[in-house]
N, C-alpha and C positions, 0 to 999 in steps of 0.2 A: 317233540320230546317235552314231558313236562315234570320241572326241577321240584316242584313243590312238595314239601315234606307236611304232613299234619302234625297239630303239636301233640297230636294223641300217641303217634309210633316214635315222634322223637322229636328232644328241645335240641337249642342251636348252643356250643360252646359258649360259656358265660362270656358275656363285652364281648363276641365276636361281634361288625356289624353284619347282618343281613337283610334282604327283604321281609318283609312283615303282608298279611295280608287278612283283613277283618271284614267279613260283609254290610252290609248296611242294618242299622238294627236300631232299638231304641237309647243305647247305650255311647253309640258311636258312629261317624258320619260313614261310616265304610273306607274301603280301596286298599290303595297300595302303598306303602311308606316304608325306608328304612330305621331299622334301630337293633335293637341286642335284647338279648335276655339275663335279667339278673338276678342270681338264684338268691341272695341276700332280701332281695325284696320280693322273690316269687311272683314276676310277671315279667312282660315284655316293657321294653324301656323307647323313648324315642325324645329326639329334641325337638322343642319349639318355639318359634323366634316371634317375636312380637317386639313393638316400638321400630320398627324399623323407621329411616331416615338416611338421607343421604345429607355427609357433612366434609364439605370442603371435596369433591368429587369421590368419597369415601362412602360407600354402604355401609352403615352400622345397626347393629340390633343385638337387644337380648335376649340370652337364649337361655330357658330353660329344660331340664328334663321332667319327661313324665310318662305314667304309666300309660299303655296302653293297651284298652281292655275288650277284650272278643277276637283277640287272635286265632284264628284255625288255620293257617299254614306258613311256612316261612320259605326262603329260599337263599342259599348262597349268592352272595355277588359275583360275578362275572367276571372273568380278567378283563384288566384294561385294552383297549388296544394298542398294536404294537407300531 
């Protein structure tokens, strides 16, 4: 079965998260990644952590959001299991 919607026949609920998925191109490294769409900023949105370090046996990093551009399909997340 395959969930994947184009973003041509339809966007995903504004700040819903879902899967994302962009080919590989000059634009962008390609794959699969989750994030949302946000119709204020008219594109797909996703976070990205960088600085990471471990402090005091604690992960930390900052995380920014950012566009991401050459999306062609998306997909709902899956329920968790139970």
């Amino acid at each position: 079965m395959n969930d994947w919607i184009s973003v041509d026949d339809k966007l995903p609920p504004s700040q819903q998260m879902v899967l994302l998925h962009a080919p590989r191109n000059y634009n962008t490294a390609g794959g699969i990644t989750f994030g949302w769409y946000d119709y204020a900023a008219r594109g797909f949105m996703h976070q990205v952590a960088y600085g990471a370090a471990v402090i005091d046996d604690q992960m930390t990093a900052k995380v920014s959001e950012r566009k991401w551009t050459g999306v062609t399909h998306w997909m709902h997340l899956p329920e968790p299991p139970k």
